[in-house]
N, C-alpha and C positions, 0 to 999 in steps of 0.2 A: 388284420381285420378287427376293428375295434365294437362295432357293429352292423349289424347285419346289410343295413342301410348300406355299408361301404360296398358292397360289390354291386357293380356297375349294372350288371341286370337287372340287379331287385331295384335298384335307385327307379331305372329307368320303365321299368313293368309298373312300378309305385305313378309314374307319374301318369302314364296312361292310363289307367284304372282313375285316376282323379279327374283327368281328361273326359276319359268316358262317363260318368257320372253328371259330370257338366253338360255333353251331349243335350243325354238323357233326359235332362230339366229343362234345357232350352225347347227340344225336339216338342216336348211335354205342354210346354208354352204355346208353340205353336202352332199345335194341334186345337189348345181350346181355345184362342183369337180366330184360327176359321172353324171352330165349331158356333161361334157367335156368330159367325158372316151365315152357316147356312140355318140358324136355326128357324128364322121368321120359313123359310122356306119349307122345310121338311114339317112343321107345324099348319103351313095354311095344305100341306098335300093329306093333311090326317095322319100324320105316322108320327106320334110322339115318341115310340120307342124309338124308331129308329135317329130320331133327333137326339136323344139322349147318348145313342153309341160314341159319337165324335167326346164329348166330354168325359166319357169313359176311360177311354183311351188315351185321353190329355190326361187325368185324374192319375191313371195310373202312370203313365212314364215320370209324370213329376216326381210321385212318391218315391218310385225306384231308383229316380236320381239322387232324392234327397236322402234313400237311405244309404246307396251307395257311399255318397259325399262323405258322410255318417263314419262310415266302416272303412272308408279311404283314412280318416283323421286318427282312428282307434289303430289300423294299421301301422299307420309310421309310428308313433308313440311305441306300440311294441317292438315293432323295427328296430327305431333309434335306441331303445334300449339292452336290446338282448342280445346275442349274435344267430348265423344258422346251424342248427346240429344234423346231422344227417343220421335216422333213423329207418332200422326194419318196421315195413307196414306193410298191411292186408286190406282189401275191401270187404267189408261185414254183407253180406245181402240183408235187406230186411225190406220184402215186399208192400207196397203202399204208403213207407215210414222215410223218412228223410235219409239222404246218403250219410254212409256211415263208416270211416274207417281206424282202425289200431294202428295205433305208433306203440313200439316197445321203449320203453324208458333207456336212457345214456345207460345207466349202467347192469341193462340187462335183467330187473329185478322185477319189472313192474308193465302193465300192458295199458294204457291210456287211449278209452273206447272216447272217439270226438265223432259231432255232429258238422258234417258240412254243409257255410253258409253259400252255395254256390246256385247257380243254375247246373243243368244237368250237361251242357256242352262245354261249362269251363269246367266241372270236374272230370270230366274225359279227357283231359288234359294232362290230369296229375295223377288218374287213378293207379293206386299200384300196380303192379302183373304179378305173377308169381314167383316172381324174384325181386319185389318190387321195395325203392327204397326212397324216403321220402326228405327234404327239410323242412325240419321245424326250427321255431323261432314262438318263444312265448310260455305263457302258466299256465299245463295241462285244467287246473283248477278254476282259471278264469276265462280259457280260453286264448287262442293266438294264429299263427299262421303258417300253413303250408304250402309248400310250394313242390316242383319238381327237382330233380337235381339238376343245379345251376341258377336257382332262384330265382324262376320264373314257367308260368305264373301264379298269382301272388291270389289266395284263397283262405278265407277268414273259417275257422272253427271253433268249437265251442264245445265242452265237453255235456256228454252223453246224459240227461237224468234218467231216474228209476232206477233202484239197485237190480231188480232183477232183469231188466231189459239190460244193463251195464255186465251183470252175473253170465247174462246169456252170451252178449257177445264177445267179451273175453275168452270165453272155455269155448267160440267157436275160432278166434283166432288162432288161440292153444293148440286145436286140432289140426289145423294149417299148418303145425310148426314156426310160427313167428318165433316161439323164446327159445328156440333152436339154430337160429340162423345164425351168420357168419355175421361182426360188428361191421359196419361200411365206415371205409373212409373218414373222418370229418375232413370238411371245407377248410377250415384255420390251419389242418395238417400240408406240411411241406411233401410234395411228390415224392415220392423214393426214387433213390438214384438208381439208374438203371445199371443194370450187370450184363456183359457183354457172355454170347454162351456162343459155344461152336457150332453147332447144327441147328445152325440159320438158313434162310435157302438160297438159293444161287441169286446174286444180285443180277445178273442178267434172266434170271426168269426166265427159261426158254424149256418148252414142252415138245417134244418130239413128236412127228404125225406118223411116226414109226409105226402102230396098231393097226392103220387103215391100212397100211402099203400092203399087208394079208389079211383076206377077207375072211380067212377060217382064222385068226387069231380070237384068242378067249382073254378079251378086255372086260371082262366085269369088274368089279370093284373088289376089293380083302375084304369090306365090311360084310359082307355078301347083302347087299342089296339088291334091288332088281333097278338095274339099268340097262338094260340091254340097250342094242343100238337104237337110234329116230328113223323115223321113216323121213321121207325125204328125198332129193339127188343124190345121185352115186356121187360119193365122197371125192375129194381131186385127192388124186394116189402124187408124197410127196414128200420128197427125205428132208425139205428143208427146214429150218425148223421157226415157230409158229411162234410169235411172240405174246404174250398174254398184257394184261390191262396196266402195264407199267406207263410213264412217259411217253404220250405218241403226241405229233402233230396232225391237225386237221386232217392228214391225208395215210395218216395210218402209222407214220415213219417212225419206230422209235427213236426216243431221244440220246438212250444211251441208261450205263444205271443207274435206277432209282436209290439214294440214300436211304441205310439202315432207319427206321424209327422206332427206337429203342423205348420212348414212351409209350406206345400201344403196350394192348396189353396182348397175352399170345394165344398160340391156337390153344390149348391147355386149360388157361383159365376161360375162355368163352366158352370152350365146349363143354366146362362144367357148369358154368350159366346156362344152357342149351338142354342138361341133362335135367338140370333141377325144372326149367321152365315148360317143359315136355308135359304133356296131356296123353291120355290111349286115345287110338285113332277109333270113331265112333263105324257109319255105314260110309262105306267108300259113295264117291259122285258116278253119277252114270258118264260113262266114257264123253270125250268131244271129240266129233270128227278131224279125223288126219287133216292138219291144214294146208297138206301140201299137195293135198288131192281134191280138196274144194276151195272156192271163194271166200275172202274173210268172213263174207256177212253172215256164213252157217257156221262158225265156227263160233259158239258161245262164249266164250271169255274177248274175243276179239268184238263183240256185238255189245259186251258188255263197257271193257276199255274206250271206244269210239263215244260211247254215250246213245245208244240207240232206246234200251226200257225207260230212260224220261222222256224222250220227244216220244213214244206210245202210249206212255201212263199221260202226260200234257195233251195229247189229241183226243183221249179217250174221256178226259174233264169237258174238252171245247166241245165233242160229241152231245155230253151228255148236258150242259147248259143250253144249245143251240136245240134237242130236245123237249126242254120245258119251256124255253121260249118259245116254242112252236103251240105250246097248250094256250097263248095267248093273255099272260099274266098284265097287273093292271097296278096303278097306287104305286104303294111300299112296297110291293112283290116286285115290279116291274125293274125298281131302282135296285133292288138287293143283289135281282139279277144278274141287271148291268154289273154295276161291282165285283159281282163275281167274275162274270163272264171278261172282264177288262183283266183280272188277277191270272184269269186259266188261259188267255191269251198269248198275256205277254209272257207266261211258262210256257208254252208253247216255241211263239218266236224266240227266247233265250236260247232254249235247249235247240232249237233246231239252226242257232249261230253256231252254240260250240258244237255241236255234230260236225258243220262242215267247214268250218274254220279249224278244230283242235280234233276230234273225233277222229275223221276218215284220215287224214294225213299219220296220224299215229296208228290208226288200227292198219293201211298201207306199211306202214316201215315196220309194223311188230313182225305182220304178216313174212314177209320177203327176208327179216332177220332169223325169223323162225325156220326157214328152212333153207340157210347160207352154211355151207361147208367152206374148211371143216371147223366143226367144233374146236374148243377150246377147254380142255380138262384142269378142273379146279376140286377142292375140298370146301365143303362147307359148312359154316355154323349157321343152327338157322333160332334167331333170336327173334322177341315181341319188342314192337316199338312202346312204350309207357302211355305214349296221347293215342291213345283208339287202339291199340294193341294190335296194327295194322306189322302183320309177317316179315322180316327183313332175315335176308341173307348176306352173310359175313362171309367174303371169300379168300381162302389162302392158296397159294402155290401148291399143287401135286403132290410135288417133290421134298416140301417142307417136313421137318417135324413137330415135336411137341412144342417147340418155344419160335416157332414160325411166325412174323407178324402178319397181320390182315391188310391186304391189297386192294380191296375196294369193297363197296356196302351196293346191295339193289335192294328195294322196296317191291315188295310184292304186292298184286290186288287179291283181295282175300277170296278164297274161290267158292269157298261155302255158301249155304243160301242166312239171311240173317241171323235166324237164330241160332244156330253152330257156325261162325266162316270159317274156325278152323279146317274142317273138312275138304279132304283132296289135298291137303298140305303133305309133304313126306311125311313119311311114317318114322324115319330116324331124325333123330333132333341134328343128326353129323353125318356126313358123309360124301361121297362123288357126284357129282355136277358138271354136266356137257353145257358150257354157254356158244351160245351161236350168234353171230353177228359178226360184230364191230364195225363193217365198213359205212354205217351209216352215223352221224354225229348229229348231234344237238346244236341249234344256232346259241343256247348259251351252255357257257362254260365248256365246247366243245366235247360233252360226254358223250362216248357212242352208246348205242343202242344195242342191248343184247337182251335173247332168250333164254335161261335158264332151263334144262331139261331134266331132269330125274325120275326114276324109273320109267323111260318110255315113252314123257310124256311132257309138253310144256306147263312150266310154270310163268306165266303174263305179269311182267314187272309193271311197274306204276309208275315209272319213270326211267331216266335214264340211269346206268351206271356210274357211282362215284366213286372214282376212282382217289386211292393216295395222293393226295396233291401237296402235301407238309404242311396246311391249313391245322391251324389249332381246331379249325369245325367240324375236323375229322376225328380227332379224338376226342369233340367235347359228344358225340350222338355216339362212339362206343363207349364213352362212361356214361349215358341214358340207357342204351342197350341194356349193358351189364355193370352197376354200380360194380366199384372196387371196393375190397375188402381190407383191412387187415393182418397183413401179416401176423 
């Protein structure tokens, strides 16, 4: 890698972002050509302001384009000159002031507070987590670019002015531990070769349903967790033994064993990404009813998954426009209405396609997987995704030990209410997991559909199970997971 340009993501995120920009100026264009068509109109009706918003709007997407354009051109230049480094970084808070986050310098001596040039949904993208690690490419001094690991996407910064606002957020990075962390990786570095170790787990992967066959057996976990048994049907009593998320066919069958993948990285090292990336659990959530004693639609996280609070926040817009229309508005009021009332609509009709297009058919199969015996006993690591910091569970064999590799990834929906969604998450960053499912699949890529349950209780994935499939896109989202370090 000569520079940074060379790898193939950044090339091609570079081009999009150039792409987008052009959009943006065109979109910009053609906003203010029909704000010309309706201006004689909104003028002979007396609403000059409101004749002015359409050129507004043109005004600005152009600018935006062109500044993009701008910063697209200042991009590649530092691109094509520099290569990527992958550095420890933090997010600074700074309330009402521009986002803001620390890279620690290559050789660990120095903390570099940068301003980001982003909107606030593409820096959610790259924002660090608490294990969070970032590439850079560029002159902390003049500024450059960051991205995530694997070099995309592609977000312009600029270092921080004011020494004491630069003073401040250093020594809050400091506090963080940032100049304490583990060196990650670089991108130019050649993978290490893997070592082969003995207490790997059974390539047949087979979990015995041995526990259920006696109902006074004491299955808790070593960690001492609380997992006690799911409520649900009486388990099917069954010595045979239960195959877990290796190689199946569409109809369940497995294929046979799954090939060691000695590139992952193991249970060991995640679960000490897992421990560092750990929060204290705040006020537990108020319980959700048994779903195997009621209807999905009471079952809050199932009401949630379907998509039902937008089509009720959407009806409750249409409510309240249909409302002041009824006060009989007149002019400029009358049209703003409209407008409105056209926007809170067609949020309405949207949300109420995917409700029963995507919604119900999903919140049906969580429902039915949620209480499909018998479970399926796994170990887990429970990691933050980097873009929105959305929950994911890393699952290993039972029976595995410390150098066990990971068999598949689920995505959880975050069960907390906005402002904390940590909340209701486990309380161990590691431990035992009852998943319940599988016999329902995904029309793509054939993933089944399972529930996750610990202590007691479901945890509602956000998609289906991915399982190991030898895809390099498996271990490029566990080195997102958990940057590697080091040795």
């Amino acid at each position: 890698m000569t520079c940074a340009l060379d790898v193939e993501e950044t090339a091609a995120e570079w081009e999009r972002y150039r792409r987008r920009a052009g959009r943006l100026i065109a979109a910009g264009g053609v906003t203010l050509a029909l704000a010309l068509g309706f201006w004689t109109l909104l003028v002979d009706m007396g609403s000059s302001g409101a004749a002015a918003m359409p050129f507004a709007f043109g005004i600005v997407s152009v600018g935006a384009g062109l500044g993009s354009l701008v910063l697209a051109r200042r991009m590649r230049r530092t691109l094509g000159a520099g290569v990527w480094s992958a550095l420890p970084a933090v997010a600074a808070a700074r309330t009402g002031h521009a986002t803001t986050v620390v890279l620690r310098s290559p050789d660990g001596g120095e903390a570099w507070p940068l301003t980001v040039i982003a909107t606030r949904q593409q820096y959610e993208m790259v924002r660090p987590g608490p294990d969070g690690v970032l590439w850079w490419c560029g002159d902390p001094r003049g500024g450059g670019v960051i991205a995530a690991p694997g070099g995309r996407p592609l977000i312009w910064a600029k270092p921080l002015r004011g020494g004491r606002v630069r003073r401040a957020i250093v020594a809050q990075a400091e506090a963080e531990g940032l100049m304490r962390r583990a060196a990650p990786r670089q991108p130019q570095e050649p993978l290490p070769v893997p070592v082969a170790v003995d207490d790997l787990y059974d390539p047949y992967d087979r979990i015995y349903a041995a526990p259920y066959d006696n109902p006074d057996a004491d299955d808790s976990p070593a960690d001492g967790s609380d997992d006690s048994p799911v409520h649900g049907p009486e388990p099917v009593h069954s010595t045979e033994p239960v195959h877990g998320p290796g190689p199946v066919t569409a109809d369940g069958v497995p294929l046979g064993p799954r090939p060691e993948r000695l590139d992952l990285p193991t249970y060991a090292v995640l679960a000490a990404h897992a421990q560092r990336q750990a929060r204290p659990q705040g006020k537990a959530l108020r319980p959700e009813v048994d779903v195997s004693e009621v209807p999905w639609w009471r079952v809050r996280g199932l009401r949630r998954a379907a998509g039902v609070p937008p089509v009720l926040v959407a009806f409750g817009f249409c409510a309240a426009v249909g409302a002041v229309a009824l006060t009989g508005p007149t002019g400029a009021d009358a049209l703003k209405l409209g407008a409105v009332g056209v926007l809170v609509l067609g949020a309405l009709v949207y949300s109420c396609y995917r409700l029963l297009t995507v919604g119900l058919p999903a919140a049906r199969v969580l429902a039915r997987a949620a209480v499909s015996y018998p479970p399926h006993l796994r170990r887990y690591v429970l990691l933050f995704h980097p873009e929105g910091g959305a929950p994911v569970l890393v699952l290993f064999p039972a029976l595995g030990g410390l150098h066990a590799r990971p068999e598949a990834v689920l995505e959880l929906v975050r069960p907390g209410p906005r402002k904390d969604p940590r909340r209701g998450l486990p309380a161990l960053p590691v431990g035992v997991v009852r998943l319940h499912g599988w016999q329902d699949f995904a029309w793509y890529g054939r993933m089944p559909f399972v529930v996750p349950w610990v202590g007691g209780r479901p945890l509602w994935p956000a998609g289906t199970l991915w399982t190991d499939d030898g895809r390099p896109e498996f271990a490029t989202l566990l080195e997102r997971l958990a940057p590697p370090l080091e040795s």
